[in-house]
Jmol script that loads the backbone (N, CA, C; Angstrom):
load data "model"
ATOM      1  N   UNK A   1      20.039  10.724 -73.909  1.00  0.00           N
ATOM      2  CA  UNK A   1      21.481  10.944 -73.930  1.00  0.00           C
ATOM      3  C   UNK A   1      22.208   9.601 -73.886  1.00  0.00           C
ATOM      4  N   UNK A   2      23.084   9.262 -74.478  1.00  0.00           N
ATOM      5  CA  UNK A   2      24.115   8.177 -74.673  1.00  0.00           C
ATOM      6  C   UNK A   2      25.020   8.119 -73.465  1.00  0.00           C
ATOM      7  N   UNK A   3      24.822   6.966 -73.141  1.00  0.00           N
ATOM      8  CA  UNK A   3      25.850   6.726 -71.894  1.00  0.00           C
ATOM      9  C   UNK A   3      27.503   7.268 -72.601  1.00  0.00           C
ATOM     10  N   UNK A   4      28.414   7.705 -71.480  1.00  0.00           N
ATOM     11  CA  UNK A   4      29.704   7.618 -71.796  1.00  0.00           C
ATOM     12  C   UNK A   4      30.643   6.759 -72.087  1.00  0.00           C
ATOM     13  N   UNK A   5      29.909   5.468 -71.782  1.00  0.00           N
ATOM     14  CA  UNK A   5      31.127   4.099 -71.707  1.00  0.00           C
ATOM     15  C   UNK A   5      30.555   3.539 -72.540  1.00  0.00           C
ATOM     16  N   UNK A   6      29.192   4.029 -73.519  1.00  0.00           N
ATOM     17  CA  UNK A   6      29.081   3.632 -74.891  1.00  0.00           C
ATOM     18  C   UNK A   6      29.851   4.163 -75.933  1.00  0.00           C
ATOM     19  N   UNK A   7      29.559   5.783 -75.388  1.00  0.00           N
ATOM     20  CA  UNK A   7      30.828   6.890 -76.461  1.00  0.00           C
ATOM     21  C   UNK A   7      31.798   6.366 -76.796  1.00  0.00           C
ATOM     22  N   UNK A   8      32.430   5.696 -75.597  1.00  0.00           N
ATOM     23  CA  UNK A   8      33.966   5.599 -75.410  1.00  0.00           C
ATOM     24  C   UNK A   8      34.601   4.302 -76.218  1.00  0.00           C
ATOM     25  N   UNK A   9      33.573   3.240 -77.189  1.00  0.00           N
ATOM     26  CA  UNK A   9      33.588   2.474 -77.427  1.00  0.00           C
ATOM     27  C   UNK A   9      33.038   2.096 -78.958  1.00  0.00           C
ATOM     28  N   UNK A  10      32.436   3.085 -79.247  1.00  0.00           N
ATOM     29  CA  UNK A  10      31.567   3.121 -80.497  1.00  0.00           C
ATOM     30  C   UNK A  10      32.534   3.809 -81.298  1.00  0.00           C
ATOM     31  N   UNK A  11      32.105   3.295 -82.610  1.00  0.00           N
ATOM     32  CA  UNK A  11      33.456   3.996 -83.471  1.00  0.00           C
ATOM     33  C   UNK A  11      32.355   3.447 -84.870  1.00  0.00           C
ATOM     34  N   UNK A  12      32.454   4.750 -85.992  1.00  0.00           N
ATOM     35  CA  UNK A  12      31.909   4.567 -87.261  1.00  0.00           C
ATOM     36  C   UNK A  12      31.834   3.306 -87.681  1.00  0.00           C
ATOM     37  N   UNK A  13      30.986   2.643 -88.158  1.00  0.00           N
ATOM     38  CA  UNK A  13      30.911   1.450 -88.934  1.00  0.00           C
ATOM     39  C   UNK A  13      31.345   1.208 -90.206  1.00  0.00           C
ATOM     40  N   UNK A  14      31.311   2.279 -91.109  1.00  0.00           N
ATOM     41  CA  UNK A  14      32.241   2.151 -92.115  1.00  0.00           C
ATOM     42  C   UNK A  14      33.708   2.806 -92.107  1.00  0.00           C
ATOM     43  N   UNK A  15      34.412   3.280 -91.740  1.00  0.00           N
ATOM     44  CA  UNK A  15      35.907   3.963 -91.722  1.00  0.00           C
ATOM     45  C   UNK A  15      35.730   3.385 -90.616  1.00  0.00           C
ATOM     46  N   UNK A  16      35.666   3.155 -89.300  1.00  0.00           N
ATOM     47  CA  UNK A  16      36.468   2.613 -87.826  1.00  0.00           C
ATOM     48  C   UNK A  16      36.826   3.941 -86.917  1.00  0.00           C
ATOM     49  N   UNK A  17      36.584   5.269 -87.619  1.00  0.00           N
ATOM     50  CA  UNK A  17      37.245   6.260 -87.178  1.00  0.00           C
ATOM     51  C   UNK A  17      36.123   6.865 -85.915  1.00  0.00           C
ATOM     52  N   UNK A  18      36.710   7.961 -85.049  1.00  0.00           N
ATOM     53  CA  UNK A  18      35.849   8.886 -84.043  1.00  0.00           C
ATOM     54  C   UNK A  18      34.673   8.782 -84.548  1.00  0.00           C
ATOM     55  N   UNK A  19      33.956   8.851 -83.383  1.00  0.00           N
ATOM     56  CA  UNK A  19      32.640   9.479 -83.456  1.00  0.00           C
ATOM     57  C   UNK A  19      32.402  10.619 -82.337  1.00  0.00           C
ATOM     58  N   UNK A  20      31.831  12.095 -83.278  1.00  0.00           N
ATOM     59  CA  UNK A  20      31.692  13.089 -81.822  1.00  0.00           C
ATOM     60  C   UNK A  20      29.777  12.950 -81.578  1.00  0.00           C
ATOM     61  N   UNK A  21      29.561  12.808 -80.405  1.00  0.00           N
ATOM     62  CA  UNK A  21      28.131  13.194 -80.081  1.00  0.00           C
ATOM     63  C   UNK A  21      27.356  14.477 -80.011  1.00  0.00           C
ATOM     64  N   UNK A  22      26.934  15.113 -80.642  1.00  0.00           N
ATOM     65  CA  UNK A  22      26.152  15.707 -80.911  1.00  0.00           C
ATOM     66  C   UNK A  22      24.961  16.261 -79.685  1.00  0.00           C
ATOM     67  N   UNK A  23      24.977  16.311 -78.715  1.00  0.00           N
ATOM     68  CA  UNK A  23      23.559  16.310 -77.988  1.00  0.00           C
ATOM     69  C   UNK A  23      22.064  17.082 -78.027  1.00  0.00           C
ATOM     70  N   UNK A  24      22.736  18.549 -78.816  1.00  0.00           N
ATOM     71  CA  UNK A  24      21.765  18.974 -78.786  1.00  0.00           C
ATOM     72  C   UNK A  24      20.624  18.492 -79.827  1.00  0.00           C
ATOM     73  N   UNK A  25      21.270  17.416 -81.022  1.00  0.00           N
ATOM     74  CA  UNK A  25      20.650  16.587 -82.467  1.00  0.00           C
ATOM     75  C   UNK A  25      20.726  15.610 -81.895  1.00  0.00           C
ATOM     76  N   UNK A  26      20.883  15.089 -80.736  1.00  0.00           N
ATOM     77  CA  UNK A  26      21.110  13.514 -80.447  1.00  0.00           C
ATOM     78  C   UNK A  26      21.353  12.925 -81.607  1.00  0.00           C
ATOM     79  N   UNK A  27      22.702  13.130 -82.307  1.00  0.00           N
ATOM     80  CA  UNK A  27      23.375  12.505 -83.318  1.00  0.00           C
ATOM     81  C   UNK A  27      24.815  12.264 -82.839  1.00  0.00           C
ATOM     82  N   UNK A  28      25.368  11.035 -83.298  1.00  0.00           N
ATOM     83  CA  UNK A  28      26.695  10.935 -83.425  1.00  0.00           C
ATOM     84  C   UNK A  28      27.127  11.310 -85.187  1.00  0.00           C
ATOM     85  N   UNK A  29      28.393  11.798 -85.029  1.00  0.00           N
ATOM     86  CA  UNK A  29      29.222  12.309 -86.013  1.00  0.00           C
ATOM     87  C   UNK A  29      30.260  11.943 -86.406  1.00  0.00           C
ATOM     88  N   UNK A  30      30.416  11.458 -87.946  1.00  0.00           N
ATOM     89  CA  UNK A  30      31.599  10.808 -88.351  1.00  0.00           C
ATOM     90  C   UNK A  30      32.305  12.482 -89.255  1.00  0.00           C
ATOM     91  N   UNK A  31      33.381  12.516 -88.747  1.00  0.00           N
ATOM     92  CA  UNK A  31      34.163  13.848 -89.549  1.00  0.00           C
ATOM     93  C   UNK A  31      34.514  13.199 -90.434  1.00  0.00           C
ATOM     94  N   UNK A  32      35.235  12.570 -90.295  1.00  0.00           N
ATOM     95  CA  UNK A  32      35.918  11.471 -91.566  1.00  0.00           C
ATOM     96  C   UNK A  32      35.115  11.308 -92.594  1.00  0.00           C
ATOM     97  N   UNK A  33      33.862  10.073 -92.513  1.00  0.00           N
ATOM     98  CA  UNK A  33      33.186   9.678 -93.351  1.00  0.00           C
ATOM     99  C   UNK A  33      32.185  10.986 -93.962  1.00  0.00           C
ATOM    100  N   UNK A  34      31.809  12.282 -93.343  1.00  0.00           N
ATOM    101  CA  UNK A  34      30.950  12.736 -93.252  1.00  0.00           C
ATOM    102  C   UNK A  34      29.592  12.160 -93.129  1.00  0.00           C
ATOM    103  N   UNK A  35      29.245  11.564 -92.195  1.00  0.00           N
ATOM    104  CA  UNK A  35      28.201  10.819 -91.728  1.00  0.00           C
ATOM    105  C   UNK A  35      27.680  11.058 -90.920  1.00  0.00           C
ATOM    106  N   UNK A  36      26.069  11.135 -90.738  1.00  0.00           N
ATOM    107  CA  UNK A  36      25.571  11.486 -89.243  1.00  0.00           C
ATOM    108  C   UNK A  36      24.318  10.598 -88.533  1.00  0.00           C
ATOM    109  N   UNK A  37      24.758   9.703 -87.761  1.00  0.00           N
ATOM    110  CA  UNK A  37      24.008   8.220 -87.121  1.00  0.00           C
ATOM    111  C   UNK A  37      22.829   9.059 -86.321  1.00  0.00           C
ATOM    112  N   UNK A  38      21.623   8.738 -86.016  1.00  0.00           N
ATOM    113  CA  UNK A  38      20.606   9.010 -85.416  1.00  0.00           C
ATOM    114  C   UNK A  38      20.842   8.477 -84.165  1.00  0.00           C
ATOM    115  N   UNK A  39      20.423   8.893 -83.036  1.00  0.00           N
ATOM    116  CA  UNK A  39      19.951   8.256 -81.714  1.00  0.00           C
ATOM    117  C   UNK A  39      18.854   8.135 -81.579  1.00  0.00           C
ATOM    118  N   UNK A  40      18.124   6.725 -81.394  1.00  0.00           N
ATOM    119  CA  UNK A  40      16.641   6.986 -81.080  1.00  0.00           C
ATOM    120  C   UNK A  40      16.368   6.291 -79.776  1.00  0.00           C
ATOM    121  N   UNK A  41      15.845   6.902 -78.714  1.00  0.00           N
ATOM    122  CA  UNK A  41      15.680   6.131 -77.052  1.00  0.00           C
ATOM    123  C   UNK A  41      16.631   5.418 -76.550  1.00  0.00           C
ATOM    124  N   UNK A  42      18.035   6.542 -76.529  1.00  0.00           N
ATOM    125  CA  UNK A  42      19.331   6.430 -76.178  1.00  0.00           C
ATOM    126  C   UNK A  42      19.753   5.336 -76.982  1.00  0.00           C
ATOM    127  N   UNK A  43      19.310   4.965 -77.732  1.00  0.00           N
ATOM    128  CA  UNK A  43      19.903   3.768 -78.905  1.00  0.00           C
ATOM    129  C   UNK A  43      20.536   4.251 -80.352  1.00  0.00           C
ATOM    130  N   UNK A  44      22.178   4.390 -80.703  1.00  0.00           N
ATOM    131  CA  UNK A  44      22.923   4.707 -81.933  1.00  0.00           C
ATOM    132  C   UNK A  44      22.707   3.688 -82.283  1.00  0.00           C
ATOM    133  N   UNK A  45      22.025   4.444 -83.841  1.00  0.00           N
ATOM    134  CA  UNK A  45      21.428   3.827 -85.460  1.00  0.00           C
ATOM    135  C   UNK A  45      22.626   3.590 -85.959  1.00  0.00           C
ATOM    136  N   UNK A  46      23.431   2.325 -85.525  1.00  0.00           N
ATOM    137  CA  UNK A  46      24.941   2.761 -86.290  1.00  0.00           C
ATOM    138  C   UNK A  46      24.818   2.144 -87.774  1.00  0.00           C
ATOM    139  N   UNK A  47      24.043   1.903 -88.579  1.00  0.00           N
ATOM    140  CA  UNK A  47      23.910   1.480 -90.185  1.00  0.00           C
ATOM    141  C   UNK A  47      24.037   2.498 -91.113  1.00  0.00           C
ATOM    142  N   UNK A  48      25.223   1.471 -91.911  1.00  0.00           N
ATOM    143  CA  UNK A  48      25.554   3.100 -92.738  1.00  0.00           C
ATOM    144  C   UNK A  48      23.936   3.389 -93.611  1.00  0.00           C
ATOM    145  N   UNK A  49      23.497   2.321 -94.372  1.00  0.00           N
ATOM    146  CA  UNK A  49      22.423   2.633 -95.018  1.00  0.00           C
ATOM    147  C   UNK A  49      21.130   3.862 -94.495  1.00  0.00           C
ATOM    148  N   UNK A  50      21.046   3.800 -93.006  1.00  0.00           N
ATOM    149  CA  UNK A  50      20.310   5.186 -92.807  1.00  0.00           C
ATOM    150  C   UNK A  50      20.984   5.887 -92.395  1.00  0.00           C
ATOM    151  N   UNK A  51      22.267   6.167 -92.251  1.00  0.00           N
ATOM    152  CA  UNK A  51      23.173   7.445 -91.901  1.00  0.00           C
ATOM    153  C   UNK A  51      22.922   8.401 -93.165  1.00  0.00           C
ATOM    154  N   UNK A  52      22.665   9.700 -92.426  1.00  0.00           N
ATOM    155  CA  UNK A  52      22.875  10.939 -93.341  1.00  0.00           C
ATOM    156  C   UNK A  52      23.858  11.498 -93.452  1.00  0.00           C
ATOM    157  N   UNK A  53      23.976  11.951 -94.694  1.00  0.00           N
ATOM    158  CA  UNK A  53      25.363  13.257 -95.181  1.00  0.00           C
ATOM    159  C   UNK A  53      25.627  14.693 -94.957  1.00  0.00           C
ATOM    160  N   UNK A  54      26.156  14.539 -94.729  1.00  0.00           N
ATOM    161  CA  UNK A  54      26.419  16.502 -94.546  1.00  0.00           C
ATOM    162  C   UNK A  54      27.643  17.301 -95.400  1.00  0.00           C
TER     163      UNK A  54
END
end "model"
wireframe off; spacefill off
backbone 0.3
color backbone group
């Protein structure tokens, strides 16, 4: 799980916009971009190049 005072600070890498966390996918979520960052061992994959689409 992602600390909160990381949440609170992390913001999409390409648009700048929200990110919602996801927990039960340990994914963060770009609505905007439609983008979806991986968490791997509480660590956000924030590169757009492996972000997936939805």
């Amino acid at each position: 799980m992602v600390q909160q005072e990381l949440l609170d600070i992390l913001a999409c890498p390409k648009c700048k916009g929200e990110l919602e966390y996801n927990e039960q996918n340990d994914t963060l979520i770009c609505n905007a971009c439609r983008l979806i960052y991986r968490v791997e061992d509480d660590i956000p994959i924030m590169l757009i190049d492996e972000a997936e689409s939805f």
